[in-house]
N, C-alpha and C positions, 0 to 999 in steps of 0.2 A: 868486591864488596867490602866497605868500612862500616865497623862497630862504633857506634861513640856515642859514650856515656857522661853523664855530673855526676859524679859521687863527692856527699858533703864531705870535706876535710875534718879530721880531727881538730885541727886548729879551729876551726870554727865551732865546732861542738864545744872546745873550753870558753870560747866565748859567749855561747847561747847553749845551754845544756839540757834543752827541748827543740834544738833543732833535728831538723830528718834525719835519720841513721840512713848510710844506705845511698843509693840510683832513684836523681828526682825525677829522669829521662834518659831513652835508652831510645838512640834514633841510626837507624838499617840504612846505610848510604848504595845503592847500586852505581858502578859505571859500567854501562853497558856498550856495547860495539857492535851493532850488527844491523843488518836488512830486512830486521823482522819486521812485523806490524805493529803500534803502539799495542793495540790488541794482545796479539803474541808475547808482548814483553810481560805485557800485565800478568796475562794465565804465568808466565814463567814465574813472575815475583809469587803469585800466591801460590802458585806448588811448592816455591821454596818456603815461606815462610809456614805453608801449612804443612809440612816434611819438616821442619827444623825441631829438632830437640831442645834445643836452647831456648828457640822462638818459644815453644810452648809451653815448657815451664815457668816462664816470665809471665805469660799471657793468663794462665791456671793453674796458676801458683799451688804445691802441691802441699798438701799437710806436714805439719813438721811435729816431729817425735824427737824424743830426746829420750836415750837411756843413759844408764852411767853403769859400767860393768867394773868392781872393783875387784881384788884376791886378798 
């Protein structure tokens, strides 16, 4: 399995300084090898992607909180 991402460059943020912060796309490459069924492969991709923790924070995106703990 390959991850690959665009994440905007800083370089380009000084050039346009409302451009995206961040992953404009985030594309899951499978190569797979086997005698299964197109079928099969399928149920296999979404048990992983529905089991993946990464997958799912990407997908439902979770609240974000910010403390700041000083002494």
């Amino acid at each position: 399995m390959t991850w690959r991402a665009r994440l905007t460059l800083i370089v380009i943020r000084e050039k346009d300084p409302n451009a995206k912060k961040g992953f404009s796309k985030i594309k899951t490459i499978f190569y797979i090898e086997t005698d299964n069924t197109e079928e099969e492969i399928r149920d296999f991709i979404d048990f992983v992607n529905n089991t993946c923790p990464v997958h799912d924070i990407i997908v439902n995106a979770p609240e974000f909180e910010t403390e700041i703990v000083t002494k």
